[in-house]
N, C-alpha and C positions, 0 to 999 in steps of 0.2 A: 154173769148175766149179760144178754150182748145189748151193745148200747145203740142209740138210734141213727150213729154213724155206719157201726158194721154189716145192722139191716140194710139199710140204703145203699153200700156197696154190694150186699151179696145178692139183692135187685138188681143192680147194675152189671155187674157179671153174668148171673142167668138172661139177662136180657140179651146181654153179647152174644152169649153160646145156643141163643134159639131165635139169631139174625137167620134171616133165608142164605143156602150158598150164594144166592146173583148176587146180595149186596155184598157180600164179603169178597167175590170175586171183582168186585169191582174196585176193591181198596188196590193202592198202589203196592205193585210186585217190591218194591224195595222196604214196605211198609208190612208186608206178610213176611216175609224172612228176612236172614241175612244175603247181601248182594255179593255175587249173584248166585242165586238158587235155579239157575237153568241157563241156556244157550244166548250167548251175544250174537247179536247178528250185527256183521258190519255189510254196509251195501255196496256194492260195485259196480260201476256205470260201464265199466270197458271190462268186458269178460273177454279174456284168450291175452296173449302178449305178453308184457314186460307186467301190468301194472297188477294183472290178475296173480302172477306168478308170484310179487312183491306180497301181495296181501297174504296167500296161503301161507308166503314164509310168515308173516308178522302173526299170522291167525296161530299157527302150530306153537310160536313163544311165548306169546300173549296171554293163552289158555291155560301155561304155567305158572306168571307170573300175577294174572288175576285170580285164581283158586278157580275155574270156571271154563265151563267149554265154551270155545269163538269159532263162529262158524262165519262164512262168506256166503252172502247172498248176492246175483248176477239182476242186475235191473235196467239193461242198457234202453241208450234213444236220448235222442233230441241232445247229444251232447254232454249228458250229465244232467239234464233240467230236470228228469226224472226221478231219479235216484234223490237229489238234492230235495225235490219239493218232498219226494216221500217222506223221509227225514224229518224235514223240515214239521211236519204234521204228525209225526207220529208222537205216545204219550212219551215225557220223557222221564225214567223208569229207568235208564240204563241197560238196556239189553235192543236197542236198536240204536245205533254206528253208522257215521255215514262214513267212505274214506274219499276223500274231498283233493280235486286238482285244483292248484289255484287259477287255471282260466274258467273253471265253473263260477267264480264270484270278481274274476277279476275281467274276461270276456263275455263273456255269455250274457251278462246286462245289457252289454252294448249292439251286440247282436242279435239280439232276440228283444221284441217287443216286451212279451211276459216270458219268464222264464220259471212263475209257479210258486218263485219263495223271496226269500230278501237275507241278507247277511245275519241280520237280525233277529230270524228265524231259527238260528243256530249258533251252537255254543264249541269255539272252538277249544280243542281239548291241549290237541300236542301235535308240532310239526313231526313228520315220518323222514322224510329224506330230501333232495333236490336228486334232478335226474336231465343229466345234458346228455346230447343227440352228436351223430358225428354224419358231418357232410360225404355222402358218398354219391358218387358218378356212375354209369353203364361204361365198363371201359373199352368197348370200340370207339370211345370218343377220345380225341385227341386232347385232352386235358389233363395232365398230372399232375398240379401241383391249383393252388386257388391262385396266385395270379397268372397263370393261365385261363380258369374261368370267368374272370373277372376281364382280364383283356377281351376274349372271345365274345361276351356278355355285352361289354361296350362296343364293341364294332358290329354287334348283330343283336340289337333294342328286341327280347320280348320273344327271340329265337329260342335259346334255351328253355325248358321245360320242368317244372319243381314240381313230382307228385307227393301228397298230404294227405292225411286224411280227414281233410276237410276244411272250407275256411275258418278261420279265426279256432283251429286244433292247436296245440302246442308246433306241430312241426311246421306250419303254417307263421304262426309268428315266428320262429325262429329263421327261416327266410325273407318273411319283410325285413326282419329286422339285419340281415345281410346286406338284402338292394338298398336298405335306408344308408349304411354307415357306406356301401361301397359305389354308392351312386350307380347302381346299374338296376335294369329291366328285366327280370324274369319269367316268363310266364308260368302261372300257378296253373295246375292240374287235381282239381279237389278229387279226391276218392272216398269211399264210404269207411275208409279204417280198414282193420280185420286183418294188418300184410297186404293189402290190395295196392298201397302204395309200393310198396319193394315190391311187388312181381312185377309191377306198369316197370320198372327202372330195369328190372331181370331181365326182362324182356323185349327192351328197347324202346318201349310204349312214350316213356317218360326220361329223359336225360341224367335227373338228380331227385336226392332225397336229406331230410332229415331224420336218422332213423338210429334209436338207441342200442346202447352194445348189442344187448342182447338178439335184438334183431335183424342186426348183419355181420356181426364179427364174424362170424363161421363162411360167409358169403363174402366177408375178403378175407377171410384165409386159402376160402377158394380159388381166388382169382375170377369172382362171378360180380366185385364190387371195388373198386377204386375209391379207398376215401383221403379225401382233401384238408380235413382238420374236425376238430373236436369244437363246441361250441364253449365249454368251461374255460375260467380262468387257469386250469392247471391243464396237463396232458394225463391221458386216463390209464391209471396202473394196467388194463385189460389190452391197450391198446398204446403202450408208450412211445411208438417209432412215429406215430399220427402228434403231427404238429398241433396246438391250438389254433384257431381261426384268426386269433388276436397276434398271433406271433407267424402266421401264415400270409400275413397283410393287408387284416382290415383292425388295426390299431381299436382297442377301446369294447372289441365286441368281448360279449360276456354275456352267454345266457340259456338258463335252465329254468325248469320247470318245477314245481314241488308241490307234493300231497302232505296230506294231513288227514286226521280223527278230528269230526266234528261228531257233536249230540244235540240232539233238542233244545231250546231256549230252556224250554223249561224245567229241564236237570237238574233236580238240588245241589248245590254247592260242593256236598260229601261224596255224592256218587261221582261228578268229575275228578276231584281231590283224589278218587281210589283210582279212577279210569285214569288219569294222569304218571300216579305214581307206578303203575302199572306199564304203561305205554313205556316210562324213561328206563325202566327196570329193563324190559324188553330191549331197546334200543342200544344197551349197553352190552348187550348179551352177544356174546361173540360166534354162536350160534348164527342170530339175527346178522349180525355183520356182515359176515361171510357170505352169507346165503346173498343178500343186499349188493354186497359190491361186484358180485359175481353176474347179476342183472344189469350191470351198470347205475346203482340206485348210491348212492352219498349219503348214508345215514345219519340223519341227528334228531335231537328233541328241543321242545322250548316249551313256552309258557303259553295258554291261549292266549292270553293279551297279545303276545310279540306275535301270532298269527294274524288277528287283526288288524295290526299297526301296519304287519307286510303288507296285506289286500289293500290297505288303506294308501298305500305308498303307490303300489304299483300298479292299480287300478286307474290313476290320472295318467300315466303314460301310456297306458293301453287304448284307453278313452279316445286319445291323441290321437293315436296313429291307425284305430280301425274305424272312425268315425266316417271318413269315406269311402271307406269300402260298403260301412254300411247305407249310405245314401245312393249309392250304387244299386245295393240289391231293395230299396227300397223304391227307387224311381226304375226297376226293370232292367235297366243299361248296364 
């Protein structure tokens, strides 16, 4: 005979199963199935280049190692501030991905008024790789080694020409941070991205660039780029006859850039724990490797904590050294 507990569950179950679809569709996508039951989207702020090329490879691995198709979604503008704030607000569910440069949280505060989101807005997952840049020149110019540019640079303040794609871009700091350690004057030539800074240098527009393997090896194989050194503490297996910059004659320089998988703050604990395990599984895959070192990308993983603790390090020295630039563009001058 049923007792008045199993009544009141079998209430409770027909009440379930004669919810309307809206509310049921409104329950958490990790809470209807097992995760994931459809498509990751990881977001891309820089479509075309090195970093889109990076993600496709990590996308194509990933989708093995999570049980799940990962697809790449293109959101460019404002730097990254777009992509990041998207993220930043979307539910977090696990199937939207942001894949994260660290000047989106380490510069872009400083240079933008609002930038849409806060660190805090986001739950970092796993470091992807670092990615160092190699100094290249227009070679009608009489420069072939870096203390030749470095001489030529001090006897003519502000003559040479550095095209970027954009202030406070990665290849942008990676030049400040040349005139900081080597006491000279360069002038900065911003570009909109896209390759636009390596055609300005193709084409004589612009004297120099900081610009990764991927984007010019083939252009000094040509004989169409002259490059002067690598910004890494090592010299780069794609390019080993290129000095480092450190051992080229600015003692002490050392510097790249690195992405990451960020998700939503509000990501339960288990779905990053999957998306994590997932991400290092990838990262090891020699598959991933290859494809990686091949961009010029340095692959490695970590813990979200140790991502945090970076931004949190190197975001005071960034502070530092664009704080005038940004008072500059704020008083017009």
């Amino acid at each position: 005979m049923p007792t008045r507990r199993s009544f009141q569950t079998s209430l409770a179950s027909l009440a379930l199963l004669t919810l309307p679809a809206a509310i049921l569709g409104g329950l958490p996508r990790c809470a209807q199935a097992a995760y994931p039951d459809g498509p990751v989207r990881i977001i891309l702020a820089f479509p075309g280049g090195s970093g889109d090329a990076q993600l496709r490879i990590l996308a194509s691995v990933l989708t093995r190692y999570l049980g799940g198709p990962v697809i790449v979604q293109p959101m460019p503008g404002a730097s990254g501030n777009i992509a990041s704030a998207y993220v930043a607000r979307a539910r977090g569910d696990g199937y939207t991905l942001l894949w994260g440069v660290s000047t989106f949280f380490e510069v872009n505060p400083v240079m933008y008024a609002d930038v849409g989101y806060r660190l805090a807005d986001l739950k970092p997952v796993s470091l992807l790789a670092e990615l160092p840049f190699v100094l290249v020149v227009n070679p009608s110019l009489p420069l072939h080694s870096l203390k030749d540019l470095i001489q030529y640079a001090q006897r003519n303040p502000h003559k040479l020409t550095n095209a970027t794609a954009g202030v406070g871009s990665p290849v942008d700091l990676a030049g400040r941070e040349l005139m900081s350690r080597a006491n000279i004057d360069i002038l900065h030539v911003p570009y909109k991205g896209g390759g636009e800074d390596a055609l300005a240098v193709l084409s004589g527009f612009a004297d120099m660039e900081f610009g990764s393997v991927s984007d010019v090896a083939a252009n000094i194989r040509a004989g169409k780029m002259r490059p002067l050194g690598v910004t890494s503490a090592q010299r780069l297996k794609q390019l080993p006859e290129v000095p480092t910059i450190a051992e080229a004659g600015v003692p002490g320089y050392d510097f790249s850039v690195w992405n990451s998988i960020l998700a939503p703050a509000s990501t339960p604990q288990p779905l990053i724990d999957k998306l994590h395990a997932a991400l290092v599984g990838s990262l090891a895959d020699s598959q991933l490797r290859a494809g990686f070192e091949q961009l010029g990308f340095i692959p490695m993983s970590s813990t979200g904590a140790e991502v945090s603790k970076r931004i949190e390090a190197e975001s005071r020295l960034w502070r530092e050294m664009l704080a005038p630039v940004r008072q500059r563009a704020q008083s017009g001058s």
